[in-house]
Biopython code that builds the backbone (N, CA, C, O; Angstrom):
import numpy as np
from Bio.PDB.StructureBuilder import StructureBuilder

atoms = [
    (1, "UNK", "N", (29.529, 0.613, 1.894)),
    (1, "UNK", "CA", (28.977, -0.750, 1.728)),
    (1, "UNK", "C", (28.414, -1.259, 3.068)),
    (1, "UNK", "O", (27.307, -1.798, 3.087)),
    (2, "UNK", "N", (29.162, -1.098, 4.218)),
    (2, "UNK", "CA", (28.446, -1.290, 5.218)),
    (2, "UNK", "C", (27.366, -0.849, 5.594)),
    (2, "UNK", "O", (26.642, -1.606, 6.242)),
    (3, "UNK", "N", (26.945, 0.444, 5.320)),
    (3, "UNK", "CA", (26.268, 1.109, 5.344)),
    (3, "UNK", "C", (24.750, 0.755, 4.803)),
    (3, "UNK", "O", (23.707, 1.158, 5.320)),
    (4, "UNK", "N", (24.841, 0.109, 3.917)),
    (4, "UNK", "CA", (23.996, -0.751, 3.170)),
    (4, "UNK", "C", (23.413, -1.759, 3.334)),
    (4, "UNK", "O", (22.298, -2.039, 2.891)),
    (5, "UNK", "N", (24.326, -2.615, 4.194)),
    (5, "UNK", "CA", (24.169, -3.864, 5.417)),
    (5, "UNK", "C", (23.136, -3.816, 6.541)),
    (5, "UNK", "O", (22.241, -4.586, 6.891)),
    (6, "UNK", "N", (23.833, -1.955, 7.234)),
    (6, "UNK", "CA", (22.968, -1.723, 8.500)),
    (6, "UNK", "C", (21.771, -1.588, 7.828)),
    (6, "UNK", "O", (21.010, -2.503, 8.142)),
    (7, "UNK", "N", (21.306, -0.835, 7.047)),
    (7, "UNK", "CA", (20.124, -0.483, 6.783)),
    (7, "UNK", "C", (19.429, -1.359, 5.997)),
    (7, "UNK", "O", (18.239, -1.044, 5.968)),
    (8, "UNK", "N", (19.700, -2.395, 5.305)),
    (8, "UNK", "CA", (18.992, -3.797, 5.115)),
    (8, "UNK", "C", (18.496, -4.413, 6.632)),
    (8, "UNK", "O", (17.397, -4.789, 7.038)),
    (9, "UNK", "N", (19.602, -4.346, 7.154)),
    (9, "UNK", "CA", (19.566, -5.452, 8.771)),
    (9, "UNK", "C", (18.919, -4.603, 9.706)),
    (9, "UNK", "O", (18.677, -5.248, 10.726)),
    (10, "UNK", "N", (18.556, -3.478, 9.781)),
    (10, "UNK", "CA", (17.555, -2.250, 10.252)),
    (10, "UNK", "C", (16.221, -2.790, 9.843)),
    (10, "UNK", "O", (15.526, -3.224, 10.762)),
    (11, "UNK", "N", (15.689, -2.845, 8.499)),
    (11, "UNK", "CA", (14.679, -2.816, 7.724)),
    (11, "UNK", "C", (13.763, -4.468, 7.887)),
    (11, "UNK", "O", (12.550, -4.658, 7.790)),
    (12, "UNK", "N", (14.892, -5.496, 8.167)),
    (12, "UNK", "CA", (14.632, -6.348, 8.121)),
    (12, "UNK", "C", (14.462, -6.972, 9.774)),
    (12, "UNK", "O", (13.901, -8.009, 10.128)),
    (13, "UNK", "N", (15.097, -6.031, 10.535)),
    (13, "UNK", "CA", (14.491, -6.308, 12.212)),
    (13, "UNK", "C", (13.430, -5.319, 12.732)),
    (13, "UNK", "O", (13.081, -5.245, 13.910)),
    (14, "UNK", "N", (13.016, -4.663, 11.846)),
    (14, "UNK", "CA", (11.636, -3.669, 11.998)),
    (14, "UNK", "C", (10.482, -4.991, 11.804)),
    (14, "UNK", "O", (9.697, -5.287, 12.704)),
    (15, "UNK", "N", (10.528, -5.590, 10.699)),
    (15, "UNK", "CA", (9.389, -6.789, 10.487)),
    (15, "UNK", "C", (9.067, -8.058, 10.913)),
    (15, "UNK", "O", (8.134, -8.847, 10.771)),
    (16, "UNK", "N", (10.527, -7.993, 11.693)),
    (16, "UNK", "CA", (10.902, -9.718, 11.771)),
    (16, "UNK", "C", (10.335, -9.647, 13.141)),
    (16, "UNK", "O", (9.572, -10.594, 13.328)),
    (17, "UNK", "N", (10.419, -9.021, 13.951)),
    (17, "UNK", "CA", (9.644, -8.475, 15.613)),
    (17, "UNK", "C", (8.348, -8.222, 15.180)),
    (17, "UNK", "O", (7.495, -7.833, 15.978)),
]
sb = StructureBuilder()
sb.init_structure("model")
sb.init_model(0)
sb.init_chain("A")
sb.init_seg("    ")
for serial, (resi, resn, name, xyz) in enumerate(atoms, 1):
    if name == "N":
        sb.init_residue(resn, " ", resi, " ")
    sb.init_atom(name, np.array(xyz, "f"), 0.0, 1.0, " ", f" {name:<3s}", serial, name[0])
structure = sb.get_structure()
């Protein structure tokens, strides 16, 4: 489940920069 977190919160600081 965490796992799932990082890679939302990965995906979502690729675009947000």
């Amino acid at each position: 489940m965490d796992l799932v977190l990082k890679l939302l919160l990965k995906k979502l600081n690729k675009p947000l920069r």
